[in-house]
C-alpha positions in Angstrom: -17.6 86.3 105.6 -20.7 87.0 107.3 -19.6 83.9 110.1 -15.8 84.8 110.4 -16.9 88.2 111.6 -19.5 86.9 113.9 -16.4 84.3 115.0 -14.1 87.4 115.4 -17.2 89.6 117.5 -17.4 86.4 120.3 -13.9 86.0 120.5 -13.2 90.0 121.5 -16.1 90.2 123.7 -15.4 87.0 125.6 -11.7 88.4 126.1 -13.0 91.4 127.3 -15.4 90.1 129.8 -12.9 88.3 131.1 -10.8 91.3 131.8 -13.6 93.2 133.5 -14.9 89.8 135.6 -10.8 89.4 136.4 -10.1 93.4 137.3 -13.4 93.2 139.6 -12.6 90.0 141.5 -8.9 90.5 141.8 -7.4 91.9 145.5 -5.7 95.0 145.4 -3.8 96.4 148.0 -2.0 99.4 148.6 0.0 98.0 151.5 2.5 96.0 148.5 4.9 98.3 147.6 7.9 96.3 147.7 6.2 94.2 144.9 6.3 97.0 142.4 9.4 98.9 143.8 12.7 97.5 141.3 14.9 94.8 142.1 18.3 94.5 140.3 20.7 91.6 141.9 20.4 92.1 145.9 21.0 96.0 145.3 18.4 98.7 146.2 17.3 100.7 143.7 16.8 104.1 145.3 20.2 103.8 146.7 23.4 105.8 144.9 24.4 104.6 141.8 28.4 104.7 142.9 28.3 102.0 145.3 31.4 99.9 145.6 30.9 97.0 143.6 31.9 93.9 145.5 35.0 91.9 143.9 34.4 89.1 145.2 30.4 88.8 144.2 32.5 89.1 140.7 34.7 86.4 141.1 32.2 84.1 142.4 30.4 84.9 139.2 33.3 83.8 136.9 33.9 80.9 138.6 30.2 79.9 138.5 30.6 80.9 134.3 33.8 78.4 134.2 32.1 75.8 136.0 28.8 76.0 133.7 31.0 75.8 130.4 33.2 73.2 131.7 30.1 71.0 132.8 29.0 72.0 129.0 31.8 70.5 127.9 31.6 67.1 129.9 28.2 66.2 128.4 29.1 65.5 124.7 32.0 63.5 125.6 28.7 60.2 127.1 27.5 59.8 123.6 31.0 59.9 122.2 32.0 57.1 123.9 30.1 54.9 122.2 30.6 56.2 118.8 34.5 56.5 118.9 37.8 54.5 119.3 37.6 53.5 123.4 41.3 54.8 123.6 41.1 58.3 122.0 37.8 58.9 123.8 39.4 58.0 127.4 42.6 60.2 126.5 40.6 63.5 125.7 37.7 62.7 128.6 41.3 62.4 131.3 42.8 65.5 129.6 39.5 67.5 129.9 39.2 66.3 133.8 42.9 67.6 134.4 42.2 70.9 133.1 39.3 70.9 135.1 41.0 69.3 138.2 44.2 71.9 137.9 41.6 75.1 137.4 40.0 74.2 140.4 43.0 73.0 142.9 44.5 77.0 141.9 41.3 78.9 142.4 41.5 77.0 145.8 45.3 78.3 146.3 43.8 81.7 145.3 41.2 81.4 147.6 38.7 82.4 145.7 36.0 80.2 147.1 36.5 81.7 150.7 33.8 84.5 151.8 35.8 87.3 153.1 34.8 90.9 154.2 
């Protein structure tokens, strides 16, 4: 009992020595505001909450959500390939590429991968 205690004692008073050794050395400056002002995706904080929000940032964010799924998608089908039938495993990897093929060929009629103002 007597040496867990003791164990316990060292292991507090090492922690807290490091603290104080780690608060001493460290820099601090006041010039750093920017570091602990918020940051929430590209928009200042201290602006007005009822800013516009920008359609196209949100489409562009979809697209990158479809994209990320669909690549999801693509990686089960290598280790499938050697486990299944040759045939069924080609006909469901081509029909998965044409989905993916024909979702991308009308976002680019849409032209939702052009940056507009």
């Amino acid at each position: 009992m007597l040496n867990v205690s003791f164990m316990l004692f060292t292991s507090f008073t090492i922690a807290l020595l490091l603290i104080v050794i780690s608060s001493i050395v460290s820099k601090k400056s006041i010039n750093w505001r920017e570091k602990w002002s918020p940051f929430e995706c590209g928009f200042n904080f201290f602006n007005s909450a009822r800013i516009p929000f920008s359609m196209r940032f949100f489409l562009i964010a979809i697209i990158f959500i479809i994209f990320d799924v669909e690549i999801a998608l693509l990686i089960p089908l290598i280790p499938t390939f050697l486990k299944s039938n040759t045939m069924k495993w080609f006909i469901s990897s081509v029909l998965l590429m044409t989905v993916i093929i024909l979702g991308t060929l009308l976002e680019w009629k849409e032209m939702s991968f052009e940056w507009k103002n």
